[in-house]
C-alpha positions in Angstrom: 0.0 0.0 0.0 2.7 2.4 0.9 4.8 2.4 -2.2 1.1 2.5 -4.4 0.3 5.9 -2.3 4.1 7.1 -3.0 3.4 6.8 -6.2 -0.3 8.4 -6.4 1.2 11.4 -4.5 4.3 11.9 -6.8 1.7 11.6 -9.5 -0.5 14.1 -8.0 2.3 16.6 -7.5 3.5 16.1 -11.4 0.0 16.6 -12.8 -0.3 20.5 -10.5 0.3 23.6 -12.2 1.6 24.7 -9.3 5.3 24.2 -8.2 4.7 24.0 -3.7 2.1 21.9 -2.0 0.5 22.1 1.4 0.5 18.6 3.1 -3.6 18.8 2.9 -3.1 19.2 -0.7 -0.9 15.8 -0.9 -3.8 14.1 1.0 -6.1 14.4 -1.9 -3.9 11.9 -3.5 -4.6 9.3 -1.0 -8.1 10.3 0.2 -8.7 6.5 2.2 -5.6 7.1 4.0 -5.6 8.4 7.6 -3.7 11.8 8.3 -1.0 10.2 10.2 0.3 7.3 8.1 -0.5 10.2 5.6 2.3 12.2 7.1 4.1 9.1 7.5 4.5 8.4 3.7 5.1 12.3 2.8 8.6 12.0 5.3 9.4 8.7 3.1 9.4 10.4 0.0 11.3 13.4 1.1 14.0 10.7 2.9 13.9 9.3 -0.4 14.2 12.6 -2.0 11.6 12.3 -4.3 10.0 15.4 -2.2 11.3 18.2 -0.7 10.2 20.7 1.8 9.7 24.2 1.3 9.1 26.7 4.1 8.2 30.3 4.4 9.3 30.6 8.2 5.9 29.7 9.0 4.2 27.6 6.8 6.1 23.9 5.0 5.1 23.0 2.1 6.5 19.8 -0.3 8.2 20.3 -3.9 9.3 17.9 -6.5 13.6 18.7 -6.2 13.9 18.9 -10.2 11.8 21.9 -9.3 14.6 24.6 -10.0 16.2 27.1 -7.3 13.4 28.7 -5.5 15.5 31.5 -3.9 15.7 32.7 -7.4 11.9 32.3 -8.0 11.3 34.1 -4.7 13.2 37.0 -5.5 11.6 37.3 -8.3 8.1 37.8 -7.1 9.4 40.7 -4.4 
């Protein structure tokens, strides 16, 4: 079951227009799954570095890693 959610959320984060996801927003992926084996799976992928975390000082979000340098993207919106 795990590596079958791994992939639906990888999935789910390839098929977004958007480049940063909330963890709520990885849960639509894998709606029959609870919240903390949920979380669970999210930490495997960014171990595995198929994921990896964004934050904003306040918030974390996830990322693919191919997603480019978001210091530059940052700056850029400023």
């Amino acid at each position: 079951m795990s590596e079958e959610s791994k992939e639906r959320i990888l999935e789910y984060v390839k098929s977004q227009k958007k480049t940063k996801h909330y963890f709520n927003d990885l849960c639509k992926a894998i709606p029959e799954i609870k919240m903390m084996q949920a979380k669970k799976i999210v930490n495997e992928l960014v171990n595995e570095g198929k994921l990896k975390y964004w934050s904003s000082g306040s918030t974390t979000m996830y990322m693919l890693p191919s997603e480019g340098d978001v210091d530059k993207e940052e700056k850029g919106m400023n």
